[in-house]
N, C-alpha and C positions, 0 to 999 in steps of 0.2 A: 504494500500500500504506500501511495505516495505523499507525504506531508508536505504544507505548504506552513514555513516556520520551521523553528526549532522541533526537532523529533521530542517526542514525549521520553520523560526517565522512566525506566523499568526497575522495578527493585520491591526490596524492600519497606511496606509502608510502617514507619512506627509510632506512635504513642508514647511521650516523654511523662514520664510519674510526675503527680501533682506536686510542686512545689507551694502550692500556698498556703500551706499552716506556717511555715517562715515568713510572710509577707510581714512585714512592722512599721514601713513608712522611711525606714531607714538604710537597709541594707539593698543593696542594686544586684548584685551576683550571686548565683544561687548555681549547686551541683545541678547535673544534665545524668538523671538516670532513666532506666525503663528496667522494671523487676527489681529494681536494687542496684544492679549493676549502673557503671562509669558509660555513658554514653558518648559520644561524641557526634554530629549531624554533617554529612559531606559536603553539603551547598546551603547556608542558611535561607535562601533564596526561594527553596524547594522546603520550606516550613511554612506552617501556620501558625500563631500563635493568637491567643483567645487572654484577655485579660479583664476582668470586670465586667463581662459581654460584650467587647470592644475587641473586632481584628486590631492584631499590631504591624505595623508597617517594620521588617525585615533593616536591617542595616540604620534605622531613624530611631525606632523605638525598640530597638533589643538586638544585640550582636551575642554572638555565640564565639567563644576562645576552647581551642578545645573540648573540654567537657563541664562545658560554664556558659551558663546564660546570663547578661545580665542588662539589666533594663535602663533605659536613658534617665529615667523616673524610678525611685524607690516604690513598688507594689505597696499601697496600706493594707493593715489588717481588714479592713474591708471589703478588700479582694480575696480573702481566705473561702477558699474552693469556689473561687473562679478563676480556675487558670486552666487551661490546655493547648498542649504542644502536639501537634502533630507533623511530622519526615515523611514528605511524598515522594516516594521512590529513591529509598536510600541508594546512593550515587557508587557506593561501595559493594553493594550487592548484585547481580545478575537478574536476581530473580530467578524463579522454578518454572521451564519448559512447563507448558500447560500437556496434559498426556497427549500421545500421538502425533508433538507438534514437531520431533526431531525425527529429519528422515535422513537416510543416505546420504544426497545428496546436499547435506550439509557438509558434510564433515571432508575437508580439505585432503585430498590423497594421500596415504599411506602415512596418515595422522595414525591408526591405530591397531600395531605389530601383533598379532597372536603371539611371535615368539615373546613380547616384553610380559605375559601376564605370566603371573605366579600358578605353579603346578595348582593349587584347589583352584585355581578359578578358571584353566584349562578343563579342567575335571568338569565341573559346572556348565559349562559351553557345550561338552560332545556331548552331556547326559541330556541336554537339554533343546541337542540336536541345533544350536546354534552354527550356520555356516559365515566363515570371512571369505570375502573375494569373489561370491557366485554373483 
């Protein structure tokens, strides 16, 4: 299909955990997690961010440093659970082939050697009556 514009990211979409129980009116930078873990976002640009019920404008009203957001403006306690962060199409990720969508004639020639696979997963191939080359 042919795009008119910049091609759409493919990836990973995420969901940055709620920071605003820390909102206080005072502190600007807060951690970037999702589950707990350190997150980090590949193009702040390909975010959303939700504050108060207010989109926030990307690079004006909130930069991301590694695994740190922090806002142009100090979040008040006010804003406590109104915050959401969402990563549209993490830039780091591929994404997962939707089933049946990888054929053959993908895969760039003699990308991939029966001789390089390990003896179980040769094993795995004949039993399963998988042919290379035909």
């Amino acid at each position: 299909m042919a795009y008119i514009g910049q091609r759409p990211q493919v990836g990973n979409f995420v969901k940055i955990d709620d920071v605003s129980s820390q909102f206080n009116g005072v502190t600007v930078t807060f951690n970037v997690t999702v589950s707990g873990a350190p997150y980090t976002p590949g193009n702040p640009n390909a975010t959303i961010v939700g504050l108060g019920g207010l989109i926030q404008n990307p690079g004006v009203d909130y930069f991301f440093s590694g695994s740190t957001i922090s806002f142009a403006i100090a979040p008040s306690s006010a804003n406590n659970g109104k915050f959401f962060c969402l990563v549209l199409g993490d830039v780091l990720s591929i994404g997962t082939p939707s089933n049946n969508s990888i054929t053959n004639a993908m895969f760039q020639a003699n990308t991939i050697q029966y001789g390089s696979f390990a003896s179980t997963t040769k094993a795995t191939l004949l039993a399963n009556s998988l042919l290379f080359g035909a």
